[in-house]
Every structure is written in C-alpha cells, then in structure tokens.
VEXDREN-2710 file (C-alpha; in Angstrom, 1 decimal):
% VEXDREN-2710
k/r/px/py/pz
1/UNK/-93.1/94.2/-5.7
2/UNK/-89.6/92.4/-4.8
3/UNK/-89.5/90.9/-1.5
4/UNK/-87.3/89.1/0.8
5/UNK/-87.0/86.4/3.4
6/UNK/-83.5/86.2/5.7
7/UNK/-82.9/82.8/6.7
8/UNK/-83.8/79.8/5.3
9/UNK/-84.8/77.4/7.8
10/UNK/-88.7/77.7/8.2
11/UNK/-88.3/80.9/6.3
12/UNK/-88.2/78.8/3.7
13/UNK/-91.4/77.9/3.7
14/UNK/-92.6/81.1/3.4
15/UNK/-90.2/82.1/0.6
16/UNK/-92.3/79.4/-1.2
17/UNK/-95.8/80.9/-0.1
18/UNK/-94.7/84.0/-1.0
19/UNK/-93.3/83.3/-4.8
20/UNK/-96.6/81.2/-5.1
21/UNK/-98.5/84.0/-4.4
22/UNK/-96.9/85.6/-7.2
23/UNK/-94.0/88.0/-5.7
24/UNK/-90.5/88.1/-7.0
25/UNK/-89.1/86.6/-4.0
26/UNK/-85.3/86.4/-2.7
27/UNK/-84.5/84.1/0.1
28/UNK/-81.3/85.3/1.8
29/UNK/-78.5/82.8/3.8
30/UNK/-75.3/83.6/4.7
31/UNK/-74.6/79.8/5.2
32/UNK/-74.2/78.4/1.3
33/UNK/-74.8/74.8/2.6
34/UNK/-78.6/75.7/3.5
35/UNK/-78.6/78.0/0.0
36/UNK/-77.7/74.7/-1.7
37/UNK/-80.3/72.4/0.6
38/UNK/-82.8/74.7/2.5
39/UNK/-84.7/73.0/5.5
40/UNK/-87.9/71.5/3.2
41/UNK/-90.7/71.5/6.0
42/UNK/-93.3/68.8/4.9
43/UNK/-96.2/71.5/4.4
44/UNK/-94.3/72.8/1.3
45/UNK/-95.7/70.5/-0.6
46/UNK/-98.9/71.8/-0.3
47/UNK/-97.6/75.2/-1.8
48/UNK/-96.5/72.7/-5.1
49/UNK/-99.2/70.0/-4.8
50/UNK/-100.9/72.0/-8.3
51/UNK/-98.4/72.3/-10.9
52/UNK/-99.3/75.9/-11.4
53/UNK/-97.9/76.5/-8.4
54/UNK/-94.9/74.5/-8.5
55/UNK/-94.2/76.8/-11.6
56/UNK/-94.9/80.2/-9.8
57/UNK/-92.6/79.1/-7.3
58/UNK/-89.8/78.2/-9.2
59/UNK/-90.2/81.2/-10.9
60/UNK/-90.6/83.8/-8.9
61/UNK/-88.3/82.1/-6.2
62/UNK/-84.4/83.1/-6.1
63/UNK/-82.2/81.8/-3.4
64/UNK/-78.9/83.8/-2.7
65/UNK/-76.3/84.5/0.4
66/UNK/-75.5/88.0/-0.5
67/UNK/-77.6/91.2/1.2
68/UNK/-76.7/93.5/-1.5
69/UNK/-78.8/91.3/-3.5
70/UNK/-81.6/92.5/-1.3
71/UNK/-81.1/96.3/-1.3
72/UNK/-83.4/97.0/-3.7
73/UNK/-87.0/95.1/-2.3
74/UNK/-89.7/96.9/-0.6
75/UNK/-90.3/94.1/1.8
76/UNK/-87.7/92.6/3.8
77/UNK/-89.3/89.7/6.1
78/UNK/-86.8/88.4/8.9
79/UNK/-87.1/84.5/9.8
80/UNK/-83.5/83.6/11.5
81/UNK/-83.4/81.4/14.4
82/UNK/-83.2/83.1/18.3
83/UNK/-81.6/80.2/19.6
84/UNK/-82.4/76.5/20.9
85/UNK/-84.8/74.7/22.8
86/UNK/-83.2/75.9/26.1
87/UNK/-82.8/79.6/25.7
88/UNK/-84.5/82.3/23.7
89/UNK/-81.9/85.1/22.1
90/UNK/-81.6/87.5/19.8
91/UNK/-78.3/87.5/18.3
92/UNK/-78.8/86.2/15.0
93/UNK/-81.3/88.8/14.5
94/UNK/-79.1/91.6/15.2
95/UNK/-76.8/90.7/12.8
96/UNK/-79.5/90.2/10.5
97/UNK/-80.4/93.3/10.7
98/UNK/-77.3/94.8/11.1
99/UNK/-75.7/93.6/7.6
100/UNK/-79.0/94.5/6.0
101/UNK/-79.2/98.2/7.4
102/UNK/-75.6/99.1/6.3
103/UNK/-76.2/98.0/3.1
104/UNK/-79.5/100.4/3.0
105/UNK/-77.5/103.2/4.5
106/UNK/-75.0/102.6/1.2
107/UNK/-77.4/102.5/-1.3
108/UNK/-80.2/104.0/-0.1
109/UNK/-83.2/103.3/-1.5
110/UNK/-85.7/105.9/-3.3
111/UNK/-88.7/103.9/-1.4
112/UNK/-89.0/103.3/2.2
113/UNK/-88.6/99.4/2.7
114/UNK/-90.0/97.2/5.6
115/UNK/-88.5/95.9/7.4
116/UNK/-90.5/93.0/9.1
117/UNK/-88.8/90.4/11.9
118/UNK/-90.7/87.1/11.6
119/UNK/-88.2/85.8/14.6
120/UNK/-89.7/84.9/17.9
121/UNK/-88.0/87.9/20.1
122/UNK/-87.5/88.1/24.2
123/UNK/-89.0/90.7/25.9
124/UNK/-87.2/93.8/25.7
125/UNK/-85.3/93.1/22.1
126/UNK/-87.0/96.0/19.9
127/UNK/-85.2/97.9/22.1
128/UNK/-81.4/96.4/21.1
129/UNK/-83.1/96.7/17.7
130/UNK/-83.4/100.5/17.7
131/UNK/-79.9/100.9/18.9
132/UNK/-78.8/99.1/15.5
133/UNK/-81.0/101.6/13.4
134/UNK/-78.8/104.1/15.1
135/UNK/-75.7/102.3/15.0
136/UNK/-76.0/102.1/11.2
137/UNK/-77.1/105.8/10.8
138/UNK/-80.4/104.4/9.3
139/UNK/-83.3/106.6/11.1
140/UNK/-85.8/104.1/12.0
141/UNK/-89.4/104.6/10.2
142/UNK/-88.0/107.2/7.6
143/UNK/-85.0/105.5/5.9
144/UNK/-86.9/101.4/6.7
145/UNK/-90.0/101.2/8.6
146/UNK/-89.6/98.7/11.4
147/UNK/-92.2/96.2/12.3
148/UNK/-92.2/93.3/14.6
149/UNK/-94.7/90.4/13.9
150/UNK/-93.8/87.2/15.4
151/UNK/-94.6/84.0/13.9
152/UNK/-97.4/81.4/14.8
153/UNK/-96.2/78.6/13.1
154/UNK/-95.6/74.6/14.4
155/UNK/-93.3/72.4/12.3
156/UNK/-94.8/70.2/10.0
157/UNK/-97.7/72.7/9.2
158/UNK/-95.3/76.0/8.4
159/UNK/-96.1/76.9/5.1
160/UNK/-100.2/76.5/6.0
161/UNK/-99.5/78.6/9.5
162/UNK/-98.0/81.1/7.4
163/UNK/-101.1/81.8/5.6
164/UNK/-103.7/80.8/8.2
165/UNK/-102.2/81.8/11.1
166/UNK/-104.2/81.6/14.9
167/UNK/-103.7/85.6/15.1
168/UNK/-101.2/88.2/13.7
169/UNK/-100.2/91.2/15.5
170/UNK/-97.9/94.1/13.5
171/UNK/-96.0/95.7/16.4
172/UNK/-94.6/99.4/15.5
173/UNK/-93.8/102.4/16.9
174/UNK/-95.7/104.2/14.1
175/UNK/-99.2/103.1/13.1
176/UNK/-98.8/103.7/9.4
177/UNK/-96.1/101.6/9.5
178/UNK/-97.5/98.7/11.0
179/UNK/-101.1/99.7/8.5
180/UNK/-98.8/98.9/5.7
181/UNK/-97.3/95.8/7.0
182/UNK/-100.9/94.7/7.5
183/UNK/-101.8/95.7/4.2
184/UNK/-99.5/93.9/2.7
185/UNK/-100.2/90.4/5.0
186/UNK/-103.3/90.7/4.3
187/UNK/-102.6/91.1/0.0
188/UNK/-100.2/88.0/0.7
189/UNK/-102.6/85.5/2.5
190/UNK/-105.4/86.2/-0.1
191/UNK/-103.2/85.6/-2.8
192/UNK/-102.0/82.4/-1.2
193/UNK/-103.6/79.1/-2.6
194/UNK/-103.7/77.7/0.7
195/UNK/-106.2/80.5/2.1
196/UNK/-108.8/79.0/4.1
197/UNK/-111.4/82.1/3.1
198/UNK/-110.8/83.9/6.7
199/UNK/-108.7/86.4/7.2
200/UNK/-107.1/85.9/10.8
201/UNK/-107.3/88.1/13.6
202/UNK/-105.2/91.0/13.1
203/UNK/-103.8/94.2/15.3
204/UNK/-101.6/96.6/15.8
205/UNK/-99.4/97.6/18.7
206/UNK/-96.2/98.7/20.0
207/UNK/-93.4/96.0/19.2
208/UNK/-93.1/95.1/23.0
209/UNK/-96.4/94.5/23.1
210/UNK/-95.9/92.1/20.0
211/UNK/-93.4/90.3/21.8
212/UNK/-95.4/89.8/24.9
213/UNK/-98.3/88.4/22.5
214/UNK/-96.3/85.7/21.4
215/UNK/-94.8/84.8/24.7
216/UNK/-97.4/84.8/26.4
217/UNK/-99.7/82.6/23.9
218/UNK/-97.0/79.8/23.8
219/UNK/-96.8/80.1/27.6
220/UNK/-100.9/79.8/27.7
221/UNK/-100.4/76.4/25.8
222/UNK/-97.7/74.8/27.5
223/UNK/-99.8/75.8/30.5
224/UNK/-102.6/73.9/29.5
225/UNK/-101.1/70.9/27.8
226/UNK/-99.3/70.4/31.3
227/UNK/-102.8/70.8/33.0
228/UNK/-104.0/68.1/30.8
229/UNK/-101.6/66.0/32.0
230/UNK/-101.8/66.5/35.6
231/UNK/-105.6/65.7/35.6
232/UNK/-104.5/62.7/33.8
233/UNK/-102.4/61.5/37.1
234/UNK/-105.7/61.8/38.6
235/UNK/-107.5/59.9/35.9
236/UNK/-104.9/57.0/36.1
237/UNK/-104.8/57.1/39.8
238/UNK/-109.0/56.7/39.8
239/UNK/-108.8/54.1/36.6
240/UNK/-111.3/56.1/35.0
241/UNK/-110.9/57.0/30.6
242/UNK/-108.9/60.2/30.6
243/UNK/-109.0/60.7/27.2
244/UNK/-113.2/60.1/27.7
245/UNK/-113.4/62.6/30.0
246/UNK/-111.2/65.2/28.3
247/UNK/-113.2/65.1/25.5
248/UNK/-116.2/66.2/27.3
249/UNK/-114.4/68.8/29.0
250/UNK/-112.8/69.9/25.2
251/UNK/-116.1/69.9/23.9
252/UNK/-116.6/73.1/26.3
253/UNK/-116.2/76.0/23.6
254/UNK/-114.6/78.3/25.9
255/UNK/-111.9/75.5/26.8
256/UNK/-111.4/73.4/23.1
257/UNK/-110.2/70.2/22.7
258/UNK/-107.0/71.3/21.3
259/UNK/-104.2/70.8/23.3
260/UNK/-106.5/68.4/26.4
261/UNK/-105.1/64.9/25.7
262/UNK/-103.4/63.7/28.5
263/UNK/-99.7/62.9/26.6
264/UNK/-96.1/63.0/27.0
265/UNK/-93.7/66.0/28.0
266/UNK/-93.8/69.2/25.8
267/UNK/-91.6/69.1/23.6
268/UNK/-89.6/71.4/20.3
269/UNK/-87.7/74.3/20.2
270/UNK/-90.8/76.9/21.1
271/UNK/-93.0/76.0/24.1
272/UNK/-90.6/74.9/26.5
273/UNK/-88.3/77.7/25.8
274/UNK/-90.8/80.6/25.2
275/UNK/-92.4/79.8/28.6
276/UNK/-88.8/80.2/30.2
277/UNK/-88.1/83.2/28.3
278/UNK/-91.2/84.9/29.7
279/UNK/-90.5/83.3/33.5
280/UNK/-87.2/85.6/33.1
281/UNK/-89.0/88.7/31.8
282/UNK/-90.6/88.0/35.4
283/UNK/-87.5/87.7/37.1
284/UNK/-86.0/90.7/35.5
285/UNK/-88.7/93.0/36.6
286/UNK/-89.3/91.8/40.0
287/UNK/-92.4/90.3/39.5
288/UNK/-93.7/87.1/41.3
289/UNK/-95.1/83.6/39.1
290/UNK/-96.0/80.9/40.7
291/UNK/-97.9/79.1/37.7
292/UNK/-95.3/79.4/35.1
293/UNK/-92.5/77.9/36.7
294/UNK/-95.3/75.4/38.4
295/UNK/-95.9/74.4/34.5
296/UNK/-92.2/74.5/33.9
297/UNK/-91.4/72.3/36.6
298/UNK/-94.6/70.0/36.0
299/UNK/-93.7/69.6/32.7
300/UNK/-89.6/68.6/33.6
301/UNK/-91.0/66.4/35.9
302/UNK/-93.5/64.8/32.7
303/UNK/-89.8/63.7/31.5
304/UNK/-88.7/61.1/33.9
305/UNK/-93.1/60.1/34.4
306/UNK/-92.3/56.7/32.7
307/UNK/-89.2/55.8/34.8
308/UNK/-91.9/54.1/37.8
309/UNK/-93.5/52.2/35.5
310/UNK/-91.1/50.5/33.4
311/UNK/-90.5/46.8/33.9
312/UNK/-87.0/45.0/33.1
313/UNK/-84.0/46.2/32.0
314/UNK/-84.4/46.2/28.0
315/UNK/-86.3/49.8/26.5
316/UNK/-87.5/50.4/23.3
317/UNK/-88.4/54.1/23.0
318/UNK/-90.9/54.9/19.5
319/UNK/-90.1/58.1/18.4
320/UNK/-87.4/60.0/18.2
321/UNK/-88.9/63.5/16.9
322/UNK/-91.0/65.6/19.3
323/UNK/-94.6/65.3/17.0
324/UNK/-95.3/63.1/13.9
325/UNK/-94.9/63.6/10.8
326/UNK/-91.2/65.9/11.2
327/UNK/-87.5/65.1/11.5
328/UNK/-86.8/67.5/13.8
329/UNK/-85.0/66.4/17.0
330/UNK/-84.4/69.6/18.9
331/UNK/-86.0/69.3/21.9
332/UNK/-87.2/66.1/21.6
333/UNK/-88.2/64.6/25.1
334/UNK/-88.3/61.2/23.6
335/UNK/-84.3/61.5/22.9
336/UNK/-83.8/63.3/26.5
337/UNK/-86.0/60.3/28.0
338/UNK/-83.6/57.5/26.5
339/UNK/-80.3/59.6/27.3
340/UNK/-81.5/59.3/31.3
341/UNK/-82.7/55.7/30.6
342/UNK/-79.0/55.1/29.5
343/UNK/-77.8/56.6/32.4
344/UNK/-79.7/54.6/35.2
345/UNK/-78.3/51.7/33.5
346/UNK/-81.1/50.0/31.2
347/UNK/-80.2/48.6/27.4
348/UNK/-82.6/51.6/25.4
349/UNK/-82.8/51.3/21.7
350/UNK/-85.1/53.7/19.4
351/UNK/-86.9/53.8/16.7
352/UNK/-88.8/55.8/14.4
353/UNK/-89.8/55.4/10.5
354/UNK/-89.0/58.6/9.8
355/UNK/-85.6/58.4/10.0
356/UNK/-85.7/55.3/8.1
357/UNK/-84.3/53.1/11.3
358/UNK/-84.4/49.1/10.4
359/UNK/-87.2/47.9/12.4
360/UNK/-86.1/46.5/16.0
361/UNK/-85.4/42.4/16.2
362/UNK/-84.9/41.8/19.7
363/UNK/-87.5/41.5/22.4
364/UNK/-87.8/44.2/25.1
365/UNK/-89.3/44.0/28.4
366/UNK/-91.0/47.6/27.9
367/UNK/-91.7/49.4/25.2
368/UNK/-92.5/53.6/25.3
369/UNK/-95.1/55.3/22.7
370/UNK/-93.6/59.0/22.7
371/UNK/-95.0/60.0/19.4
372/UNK/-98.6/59.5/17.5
373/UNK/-96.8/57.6/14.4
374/UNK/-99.5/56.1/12.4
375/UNK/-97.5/53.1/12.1
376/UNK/-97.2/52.6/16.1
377/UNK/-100.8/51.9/16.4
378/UNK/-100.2/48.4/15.2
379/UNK/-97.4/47.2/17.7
380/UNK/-97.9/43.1/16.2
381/UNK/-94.2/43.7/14.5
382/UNK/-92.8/44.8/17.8
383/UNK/-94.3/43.8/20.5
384/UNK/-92.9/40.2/20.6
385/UNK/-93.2/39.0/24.1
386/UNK/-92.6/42.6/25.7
387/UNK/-94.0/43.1/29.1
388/UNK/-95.3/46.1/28.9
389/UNK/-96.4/49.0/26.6
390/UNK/-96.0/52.5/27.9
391/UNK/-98.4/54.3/25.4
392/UNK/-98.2/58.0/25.7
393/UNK/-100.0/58.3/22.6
394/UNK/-103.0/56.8/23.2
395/UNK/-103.2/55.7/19.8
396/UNK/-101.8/51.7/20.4
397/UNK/-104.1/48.8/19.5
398/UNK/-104.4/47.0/22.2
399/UNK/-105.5/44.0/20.1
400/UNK/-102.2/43.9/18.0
401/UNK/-100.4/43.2/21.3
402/UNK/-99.2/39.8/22.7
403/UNK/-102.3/38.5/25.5
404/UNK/-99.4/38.4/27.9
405/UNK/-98.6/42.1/27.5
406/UNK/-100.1/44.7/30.0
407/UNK/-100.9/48.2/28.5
408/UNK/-100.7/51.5/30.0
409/UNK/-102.1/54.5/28.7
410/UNK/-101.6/57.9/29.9
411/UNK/-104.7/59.6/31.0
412/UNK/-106.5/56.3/32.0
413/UNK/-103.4/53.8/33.4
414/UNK/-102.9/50.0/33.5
415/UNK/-106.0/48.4/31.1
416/UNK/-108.2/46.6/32.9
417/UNK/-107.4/48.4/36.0
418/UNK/-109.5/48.3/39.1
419/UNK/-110.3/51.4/40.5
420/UNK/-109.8/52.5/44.1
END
C-alpha cells in the first residue's frame, strides 16, 4: 500500500506516523523550501524516540514536490493550510485537489484511490469540491472516492492527535467509501507505536455534516475556555481561589477539568477562527447566535483584560507563542497584547526561551505571564524590583518574587486580597 500526504506543514507529522507504521509514504509540497525543511512539530519525536522507528521512518518516508509522483498510491490524505488565524478558506485545498485530479484523469489508475482531505473545511466547501471532480472530468466515487475527515489535532501534540484522536468522523456521500477510509484509519492507528490501546470514536456521515463536527467542537471549546474565564472575573472580584473552585467544578464528569482554568485569551490559528467561520455559516443562512459571537466578543475583550491592571510605564510580556512548548506565533494573543501595549505608549519588551531571546536586564514596573513556560514559575531572574506580576498562568511562585512585589492571578486576583 503507497500512500500520500499533500502539504507538509503538520502533515508532516503524519507523513512520519504513517511511514512508522510501516506504509510506503510520499509527502507532497509544491514549495521546495518546506521539501528541504518541513515544519518538525515537537511530538515527532515521539514517532523516532525507538530507533526502530526512526529507521521505518526514514525508510519508508519520501518527500517530493511533484503530483505525478503521487498518481500511482491508493491513499491520498490532504493536510494543506485553509488560511490564518482570522479567516477560514479553502483555496489551497482546491488547488490541491485540482493538480492532483488531472493528474488521475491522465493516468488513470487501475484501482480506485482515496481521496481523503485532512484540512479543516468551512461549511459548505464539499460542495466547491464536487464541482472540481467535474471540472477535471474525474467522476467522483468511481474514478477517486472522496472523503472528508477533519483533523483533531493541537500543535505541539500533532503526531500523538493523529493516532489518538478525541473523535474521527469519515464524511462521504457513499458509505462504502467512507467504510474504507475507516478501515484503513483504523489499520493505521493500530499499527502506530504511539496507540494508546483505544480506538477513538468513529462515524460516518455526509461531508457537510463532517464539517459541521469540527466546527462546531472547536466552537464548544472556545465556548467554554471563555466561560472559564468570565467566572474567573467573578472569582477575582469576590477574592476567592478560582483555580480552587474550578477544580471542583472540573471534577464534575459531565463538565471535565479540561479546558476550566481561568487563563488568558484564546489563542492559535483554530479556535478563534473556527468559531468565526461557524458565526458566518450563521449569518449566511439567516440564522440567529447570540452565544457565539457573545464568546467571540468575550474572548476579544480577554485581550486588552491586563491593560487596568498594569502599573508604570515599562512591560515585560513572557511568552511569545500562544501555548508552551511550540514556536508557533500565529495567533498569538501575547504578540497582539504587546503590539496594543506599544501603541498606548508603554516601553514592552518580550521574552520567551523558546526562541532563545537573552534573558531581560532591565527592571520593569509590570511583568505579564501569557504562557505556562516551565521556566516562568521561578520569576527570581526577572523579577528585580518589578511592581507587579500579571500571572495569567497561574503557575508563578510567589516566593521567588521580590517582598515588595504584588501578584495577581487570574481566576483569584491581587494575593492577599480582601474580599468584599
């Protein structure tokens, strides 16, 4: 079995699962500068850790920019990006699938291929996608079954998500179709050294209804991050222990503690712009939200929530990715946070190991925990004789900071605070 991933950005990650799990595996790119240097999420090394496996991979993995090369696998898996943080589209994936189906329709194939879109999709794109099928004279699920199955993946964890997903559905207009795509998953992820031992949940639908799922999921999270957060206003405004009392509520097995930390804005290139993308769908067929774009709005508003409590004129903002552990700065609220810092007038510098930034020498008169670094639970190195801490984190020692320091948390407020 030959298979094939189209774009190498996270797909890259599962080019890797895939050659580990032992199939000859072709990772497509038109752009020869991301052939050369594909984007390495931290979780690959997980796929490598044994050095079996870093053998299979390098194996059974070939990276190439050419769709001919491709014309010949059974499974074709489509992982190209649909756009940034701000706006969910699908034109990469039409051309995706446009250079691959005419170079079916010339060769065409003894055995019908799949042809599986990874690619987060608006509402409403399978639709565009059919008209490609006929735009290429490629009948759709007799020449190359079509099957849309949008990823559940976060950065950082890709190449785990991959194979231990939260839920997969296999959207198709015909159900053999989207029975073979799951067949195939399902080979895939028991194949996978990084298998947990439990298959996730897995369906079938129409592909609409496989967009919606994924939509809708992301929107359900972003929902309830930003509900975290507004009880937190009320936790800070009562000086009780937010992060306390979430974890009772989180504790609750219908609720989960996932996602119920009172923290910073949302953050990346999915949530933010998923729950938009679905707030259109609304728009577009005249139907009314009032949550949505009340979790939109909260969560533009979560943005600026640090801007009342900062003290002096000299910021130091920690973090410059949107979660630990990436590099990733698309749709990093920390970045946006210090861009309208800049603009009110105050001195902002940032920092962030990661990036492998010298560690700050001046003093500050506040400092802002965006992101749960390991290292920025030990503030002693930059602290100095700051005023205040802004921990959005809630992860800062309080002990490591300077006695004259006053600490904020978010979920809980100023320490020491007297309630109402």
């Amino acid at each position: 079995m030959k298979v094939a991933v189209i774009g190498l950005g996270v797909g890259y990650a599962l080019a890797c699962c895939l050659a580990e799990a032992g199939y000859n595996t072709l990772g497509l790119d038109i752009d020869p500068t991301i052939v050369a240097n594909p984007r390495r999420d931290p979780s690959i090394s997980a796929v490598t850790k044994a050095k079996s496996s870093k053998i299979r991979v390098e194996r059974n993995l070939r990276l190439t920019t050419s769709y001919d090369d491709i014309a010949n696998c059974t499974h074709v898996i489509v992982c190209v990006s649909t756009g940034d943080e701000k706006k969910l589209v699908l034109g990469h994936v039409e051309g995706a699938v446009h250079k691959y189906l005419t170079v079916i329709h010339a060769s065409k194939p003894e055995i019908t291929p799949l042809l599986m879109i990874y690619s987060t999709l608006p509402y409403g794109s399978s639709k565009k996608i059919r008209e490609v099928f006929k735009s290429t004279g490629v009948a759709i699920d007799r020449d190359v079954g079509y099957v849309h199955f949008p990823l559940m993946i976060a950065q950082g964890t890709t190449a785990n998500d991959f194979v231990n997903p939260p839920f997969v559905v296999f959207g198709s207009d015909s159900k053999v179709i989207a029975k073979k795509a799951m067949d195939f998953y399902k080979r895939f992820i028991k194949r996978s050294c990084l298998f947990t031992g439990k298959l996730p949940p897995m369906f079938i639908g129409t592909p609409e209804e496989a967009e919606l799922a994924k939509l809708c999921a992301n929107a359900f999270l972003t929902t309830k991050i930003g509900l975290a957060n507004e009880f937190g206003n009320l936790f800070e405004r009562l000086g009780m222990d937010g992060q306390k009392v979430m974890s009772v509520v989180g504790s609750d097995w219908r609720i989960g503690r996932k996602f119920t930390t009172p923290a910073y804005a949302v953050g990346g290139s999915c949530f933010p712009r998923d729950l938009k993308s679905l707030i259109e769908t609304y728009d577009q067929t005249g139907t009314r939200t009032k949550i949505l774009r009340a979790v939109d709005e909260a969560n533009a508003d979560r943005l600026n929530d640090p801007l009342d409590k900062i003290q002096g004129s000299k910021v130091l903002v920690l973090g410059k990715s949107y979660k630990p552990s990436i590099t990733e700065t698309k749709g990093s609220p920390s970045i946006a946070l210090a861009d309208a810092l800049k603009n009110k007038g105050y001195q902002v510098e940032m920092y962030d190991p990661k990036f492998g930034d010298p560690l700050p020498s001046r003093e500050y008169d506040t400092i802002i925990v965006t992101v749960t670094e390991p290292m920025f639970r030990n503030l002693q190195m930059l602290a100095g004789k700051c005023r205040v801490v802004l921990d959005y984190t809630s992860m800062v020692d309080q002990s490591t900071l300077p006695r004259t320091t006053r600490l904020w948390r978010a979920g809980s407020g100023w320490a020491n605070y007297d309630p109402l």
